[in-house]
C-alpha angles and dihedrals in degrees: 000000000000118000123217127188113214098271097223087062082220102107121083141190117211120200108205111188108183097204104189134339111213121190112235120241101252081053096069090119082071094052115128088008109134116236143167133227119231134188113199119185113167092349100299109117136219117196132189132225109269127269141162121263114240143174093227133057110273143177095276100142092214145235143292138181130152125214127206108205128171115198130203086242124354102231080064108057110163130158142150112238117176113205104196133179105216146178127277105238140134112280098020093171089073102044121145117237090259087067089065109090087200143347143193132196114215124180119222097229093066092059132074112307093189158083086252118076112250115206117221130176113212126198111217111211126201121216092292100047101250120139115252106172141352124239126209101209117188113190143181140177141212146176108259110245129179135203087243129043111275115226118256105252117267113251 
């Protein structure tokens, strides 16, 4: 099978592996609470598995999500991504913000813009800015390619 990059070098995808997610000290009160990870970009949501939030390092398998982006030009990548840690609750697709027990706003750009996978730790902060747990965010990034050759965009 060929393999073609998008010729206007301009289309990107982004690999995003939560590692772990550990409750910070001042946030006790949260031990043993299940919770789910989710990733929002534009509105469309991607949601973990549950697990419970705990201070220690646990036997959570992670969490992956992948992200197709297309920039105006690919030396300038910037994009707004919110990580929360949110409730378990029915309908989760539709939560209000105070089900989230923390979030954080990342921008893509700040994470890695390349092929080799770049480590973060991001502090998720509840309404009142405290910080309520900590992510490990491991993230990549490629040039999109197809099986077939993508069109050149219309002017």
């Amino acid at each position: 099978m060929p393999i073609c990059l998008d010729t206007t070098g301009t289309t990107f995808v982004y690999s995003l592996y939560v590692e772990s997610i550990l409750l910070a000290t001042s946030s006790i009160a949260l031990q043993g609470r299940e919770a789910v990870c989710r990733w929002t970009l534009k509105g469309v949501d991607d949601k973990s598995t549950p697990f419970l939030l705990l201070c220690e390092p646990h036997g959570w398998q992670g969490f992956c999500s992948f992200v197709v982006v297309s920039f105006p030009t690919p030396s300038q990548r910037s994009l707004c991504l919110r990580l929360a840690v949110s409730r378990v609750s029915a309908g989760l697709s539709s939560l209000p913000l105070a089900a989230d027990f923390a979030v954080a706003f990342v921008d893509i750009a700040d994470l890695s813009g390349e092929e080799r996978f770049k480590v973060d730790l991001l502090e998720l902060r509840n309404s009142e800015l405290q910080v309520v747990a900590v992510a490990k965010l491991h993230s990549a990034a490629q040039h999109r390619w197809t099986p077939e050759p993508m069109p050149p965009p219309s002017q």
